[in-house]
TITILO-193537 format. One record per atom (N, C-alpha, C): x, y, z. Coordinates in steps of 0.2 Angstrom, whole numbers, plus 5000, padded with zeros to 4 digits. Each point is the difference from the previous one (the first is absolute). Last residue first. Layout:
residues N
XYZ
...
//
This chain:
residues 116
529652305081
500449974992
499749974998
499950095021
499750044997
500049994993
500749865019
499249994999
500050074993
502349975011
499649964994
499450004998
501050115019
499950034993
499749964995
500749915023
499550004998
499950044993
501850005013
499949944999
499449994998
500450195007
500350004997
500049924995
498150135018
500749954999
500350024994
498150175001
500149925002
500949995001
498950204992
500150005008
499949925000
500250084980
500450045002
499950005006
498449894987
500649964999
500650035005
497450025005
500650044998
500649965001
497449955004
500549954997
500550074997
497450045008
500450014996
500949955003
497149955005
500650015002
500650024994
497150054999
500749944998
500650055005
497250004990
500550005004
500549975001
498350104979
500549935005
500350025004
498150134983
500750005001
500249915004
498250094987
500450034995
500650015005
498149794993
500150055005
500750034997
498649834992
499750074997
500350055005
499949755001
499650045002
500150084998
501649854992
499149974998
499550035002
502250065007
499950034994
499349954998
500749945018
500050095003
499950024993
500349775001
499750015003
499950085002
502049954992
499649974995
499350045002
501450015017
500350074993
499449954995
500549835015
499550105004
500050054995
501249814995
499249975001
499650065001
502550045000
499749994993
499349985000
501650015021
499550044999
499750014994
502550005005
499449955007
499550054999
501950094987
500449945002
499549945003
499950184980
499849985006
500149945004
501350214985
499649934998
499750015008
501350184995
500249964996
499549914997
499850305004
499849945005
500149944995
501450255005
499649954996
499749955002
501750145008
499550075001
499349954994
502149885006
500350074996
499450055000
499449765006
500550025001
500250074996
497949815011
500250074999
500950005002
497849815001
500850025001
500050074996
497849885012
500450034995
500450015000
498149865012
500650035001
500250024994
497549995012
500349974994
500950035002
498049985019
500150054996
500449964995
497749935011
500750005002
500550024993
497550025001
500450045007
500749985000
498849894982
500250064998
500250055007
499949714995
499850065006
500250064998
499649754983
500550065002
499450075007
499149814986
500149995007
500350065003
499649994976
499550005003
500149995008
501649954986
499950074999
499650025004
500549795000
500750035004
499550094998
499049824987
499950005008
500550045003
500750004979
499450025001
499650015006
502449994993
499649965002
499450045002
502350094992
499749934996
499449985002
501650255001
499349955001
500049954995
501450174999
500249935000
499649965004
500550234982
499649985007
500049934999
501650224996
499849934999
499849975004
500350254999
500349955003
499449954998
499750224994
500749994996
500349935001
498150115014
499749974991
500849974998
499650145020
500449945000
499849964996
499250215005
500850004998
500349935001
497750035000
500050014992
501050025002
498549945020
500349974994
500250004995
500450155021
499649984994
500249954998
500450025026
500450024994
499349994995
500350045028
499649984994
500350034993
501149905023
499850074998
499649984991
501349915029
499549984995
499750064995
502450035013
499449985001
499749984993
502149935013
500050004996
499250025000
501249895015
499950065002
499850064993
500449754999
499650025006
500150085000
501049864982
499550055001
499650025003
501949855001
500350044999
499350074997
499349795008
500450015006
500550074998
498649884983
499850035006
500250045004
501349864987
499850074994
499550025007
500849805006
500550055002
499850074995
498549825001
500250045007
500450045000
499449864980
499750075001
500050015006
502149924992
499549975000
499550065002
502549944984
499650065003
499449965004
502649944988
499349985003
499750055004
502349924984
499750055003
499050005002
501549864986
500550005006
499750065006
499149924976
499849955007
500550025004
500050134979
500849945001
499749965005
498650184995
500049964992
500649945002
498550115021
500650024993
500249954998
497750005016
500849965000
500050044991
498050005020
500250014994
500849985002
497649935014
500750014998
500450034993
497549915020
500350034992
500650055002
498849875017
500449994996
500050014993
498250085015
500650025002
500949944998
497749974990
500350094998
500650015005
499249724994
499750085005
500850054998
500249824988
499449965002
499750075006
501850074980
499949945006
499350015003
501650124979
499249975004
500249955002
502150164991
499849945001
499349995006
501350174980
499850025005
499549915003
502150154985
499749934999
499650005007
501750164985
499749995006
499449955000
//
């Protein structure tokens, strides 16, 4: 999964390993609207690879607005929107994050991919 930055957050995009398949973050939204916002621990999403790059990016990050997490099998697979905030929440010393969870098992089909 390849996950493509553009010039504003409402154009970021992810796409499967073949480009044939394309996710945007309206349509991950849209399949979390009714999805509630819930505070998870940091220390359970230690296992996920932190992909903060940008210093400034970390520092600006809005900790009110929730992080997304993919969750498949009862597990939390990565983070799909959010690496800056989760950064940002562990430099602060803080012990949880709020976040939309991402259940591979209620998504699309055409979507599983994200969890790979």
């Amino acid at each position: 999964m390849q996950k493509n930055h553009k010039s504003s957050w409402k154009e970021t995009c992810w796409t499967d390993e073949t480009g044939n398949c394309k996710i945007t973050i309206s349509d991950i939204l849209d399949i979390l609207a009714d999805e509630p916002i819930v505070d998870v621990r940091l220390e359970e999403l230690s296992h996920i690879k932190d992909l903060s790059l940008y210093g400034d990016c970390v520092e600006k990050a809005d900790l009110s607005c929730p992080i997304i997490v993919i969750e498949k099998g009862g597990q939390y697979r990565g983070i799909l929107d959010g690496h800056h905030r989760r950064r940002k929440a562990l430099n602060q010393k803080r012990e949880f994050i709020c976040t939309k969870i991402l259940r591979i098992c209620c998504t699309p089909v055409q979507f599983h991919w994200l969890a790979s």
